[in-house]
C-alpha positions in Angstrom: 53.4 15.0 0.8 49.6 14.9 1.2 47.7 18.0 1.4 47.6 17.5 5.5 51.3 18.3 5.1 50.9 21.4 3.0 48.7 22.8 4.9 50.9 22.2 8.0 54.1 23.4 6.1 54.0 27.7 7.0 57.0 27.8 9.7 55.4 27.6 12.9 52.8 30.1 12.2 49.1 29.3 11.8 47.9 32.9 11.3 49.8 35.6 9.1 48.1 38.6 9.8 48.8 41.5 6.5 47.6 44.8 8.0 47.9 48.4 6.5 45.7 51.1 4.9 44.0 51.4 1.9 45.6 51.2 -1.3 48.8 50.4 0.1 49.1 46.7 -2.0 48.1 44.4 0.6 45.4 42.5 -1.9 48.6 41.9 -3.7 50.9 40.8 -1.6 48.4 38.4 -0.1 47.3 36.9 -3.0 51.2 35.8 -3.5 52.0 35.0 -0.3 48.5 33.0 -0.6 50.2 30.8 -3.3 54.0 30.8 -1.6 52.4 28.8 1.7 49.3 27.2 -0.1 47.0 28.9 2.7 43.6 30.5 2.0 42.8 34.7 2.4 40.6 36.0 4.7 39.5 39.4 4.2 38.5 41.3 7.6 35.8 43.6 5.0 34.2 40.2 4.4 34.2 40.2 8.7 32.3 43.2 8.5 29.8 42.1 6.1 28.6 39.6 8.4 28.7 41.5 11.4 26.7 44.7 9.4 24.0 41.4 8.2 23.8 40.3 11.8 23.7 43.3 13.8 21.4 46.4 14.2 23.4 50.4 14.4 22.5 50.6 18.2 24.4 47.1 18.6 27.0 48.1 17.1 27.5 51.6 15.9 30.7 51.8 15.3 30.5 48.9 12.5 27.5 51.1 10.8 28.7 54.1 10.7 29.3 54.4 7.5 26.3 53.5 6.1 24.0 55.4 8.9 26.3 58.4 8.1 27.4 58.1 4.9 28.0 62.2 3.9 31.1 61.5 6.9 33.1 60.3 4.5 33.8 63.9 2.6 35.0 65.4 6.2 38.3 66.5 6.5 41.2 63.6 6.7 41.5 64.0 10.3 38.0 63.2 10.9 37.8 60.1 8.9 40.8 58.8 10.3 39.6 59.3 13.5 36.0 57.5 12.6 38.4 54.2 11.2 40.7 54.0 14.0 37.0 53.7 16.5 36.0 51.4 13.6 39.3 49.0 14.2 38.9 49.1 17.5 35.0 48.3 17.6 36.0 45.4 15.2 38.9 43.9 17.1 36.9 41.5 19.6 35.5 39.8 16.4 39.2 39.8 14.4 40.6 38.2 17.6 37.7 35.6 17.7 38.8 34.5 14.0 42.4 34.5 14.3 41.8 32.3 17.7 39.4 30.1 16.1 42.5 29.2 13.4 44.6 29.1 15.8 42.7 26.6 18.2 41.7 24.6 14.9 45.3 24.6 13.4 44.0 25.5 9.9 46.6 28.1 8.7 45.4 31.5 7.1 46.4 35.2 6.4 44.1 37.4 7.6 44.2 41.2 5.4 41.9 44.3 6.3 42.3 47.9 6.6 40.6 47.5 9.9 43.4 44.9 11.4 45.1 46.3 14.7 48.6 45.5 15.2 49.4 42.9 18.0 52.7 43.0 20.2 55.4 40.9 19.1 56.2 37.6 21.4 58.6 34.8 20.6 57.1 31.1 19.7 53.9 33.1 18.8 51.2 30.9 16.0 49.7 34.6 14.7 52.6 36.6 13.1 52.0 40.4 11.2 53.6 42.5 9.3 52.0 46.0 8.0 52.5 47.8 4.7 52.8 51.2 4.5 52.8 54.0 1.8 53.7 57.3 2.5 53.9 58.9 -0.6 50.2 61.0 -1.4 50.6 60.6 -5.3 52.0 57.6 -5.2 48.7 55.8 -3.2 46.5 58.4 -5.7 48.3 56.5 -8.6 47.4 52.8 -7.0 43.6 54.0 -6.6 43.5 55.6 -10.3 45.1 52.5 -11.5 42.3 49.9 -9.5 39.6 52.2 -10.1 40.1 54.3 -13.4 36.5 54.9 -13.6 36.5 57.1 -9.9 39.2 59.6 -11.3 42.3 60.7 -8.9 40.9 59.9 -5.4 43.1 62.6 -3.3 40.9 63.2 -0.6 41.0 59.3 -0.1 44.2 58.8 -0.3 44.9 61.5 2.1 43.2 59.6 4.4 44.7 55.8 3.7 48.4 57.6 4.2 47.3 59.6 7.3 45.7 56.0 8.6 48.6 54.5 7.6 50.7 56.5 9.7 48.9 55.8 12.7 48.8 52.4 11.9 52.3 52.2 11.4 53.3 53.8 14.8 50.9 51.0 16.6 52.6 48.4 14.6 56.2 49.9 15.5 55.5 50.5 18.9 54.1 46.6 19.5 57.4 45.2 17.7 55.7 44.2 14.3 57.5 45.3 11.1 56.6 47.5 8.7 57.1 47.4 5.1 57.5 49.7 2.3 55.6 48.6 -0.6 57.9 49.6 -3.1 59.5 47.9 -5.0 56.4 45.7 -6.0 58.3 43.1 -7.7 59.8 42.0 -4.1 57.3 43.0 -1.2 56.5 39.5 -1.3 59.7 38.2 -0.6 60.6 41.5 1.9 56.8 41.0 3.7 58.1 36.9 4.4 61.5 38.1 5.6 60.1 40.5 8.3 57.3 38.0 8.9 59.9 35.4 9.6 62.6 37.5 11.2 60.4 39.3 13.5 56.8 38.6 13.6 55.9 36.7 16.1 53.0 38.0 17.8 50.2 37.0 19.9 46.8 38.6 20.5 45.9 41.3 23.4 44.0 40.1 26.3 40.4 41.4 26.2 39.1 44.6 28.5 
């Protein structure tokens, strides 16, 4: 098998879209299902990068809004949540452009980000997703103390990833694309390619 066939191996899919809040073990699960299909990751924070280095605040606002308001971030969890969920959506004509450039190239990937919408579930679909949600407070406290042990327990931020996570896990549920528990860790893998394969066929929205 030559490394044309590899790369044309991941069952009818060309995009595997991993969507979910922070903290909730996306990277992970990525980075294993990275090796599993012999694709390559892209991250949609590395998306934003380039839009941030290409773009002014009055382009884009949205996109900037962290860093032309950066005190935001302490506000109460509602607020933030609110501020990413404008953020996703602000970001989703440039997701869709990759995800459609992959799949008009047929160059598989899986595409991970906080910022990643959920797309509605069709059969025969080439960009699949599953999400990953945590809804345990302490639990997602515990993952950012363990990353970052230097930051000390994070509560207000993970407050807001399982709050986010919520909402992005009612958009995924309500467009037919699963949702995963991350727990256990030693099989979200496995349980993130069963759902993937079982049920998540998707395709992108149409555009405004």
């Amino acid at each position: 098998m030559d490394h044309t066939d590899v790369l044309r191996s991941p069952a009818g899919w060309r995009v595997l879209v991993i969507g979910g809040a922070s903290g909730m073990g996306k990277t992970g699960v990525c980075r294993a299902l990275a090796r599993r299909y012999d694709v390559p990751v892209v991250e949609a924070d590395d998306i934003v990068e380039a839009l941030l280095a290409v773009t002014r605040p009055e382009h884009l606002p949205e996109v900037h809004f962290w860093r032309t308001h950066p005190e935001a971030a302490r506000q109460a969890p509602e607020s933030v949540v609110e501020r990413q969920i404008a953020i996703a959506r602000a970001l989703a004509p440039a997701i869709e452009a990759v995800v459609a450039n992959h799949v008009g190239t047929d160059t598989p990937v899986i595409l991970e980000g906080d910022y990643v919408l959920p797309v509605p579930a069709t059969p025969g679909g080439q960009v699949r997703a599953v999400f990953v949600h945590e809804d345990d407070e302490a639990q997602v406290t515990a993952n950012y103390l363990r990353r970052e042990p230097e930051a000390g327990p994070q509560r207000h931020r993970a407050r807001v990833s399982v709050l986010y996570g919520r909402w992005l896990a009612a958009e995924a549920r309500a467009a037919g694309v699963p949702v995963v528990a991350p727990r256990p860790w030693e099989d979200l893998a496995d349980r993130v390619a069963e759902a993937m394969e079982a049920r998540g066929r998707c395709r992108l929205p149409p555009r405004d």
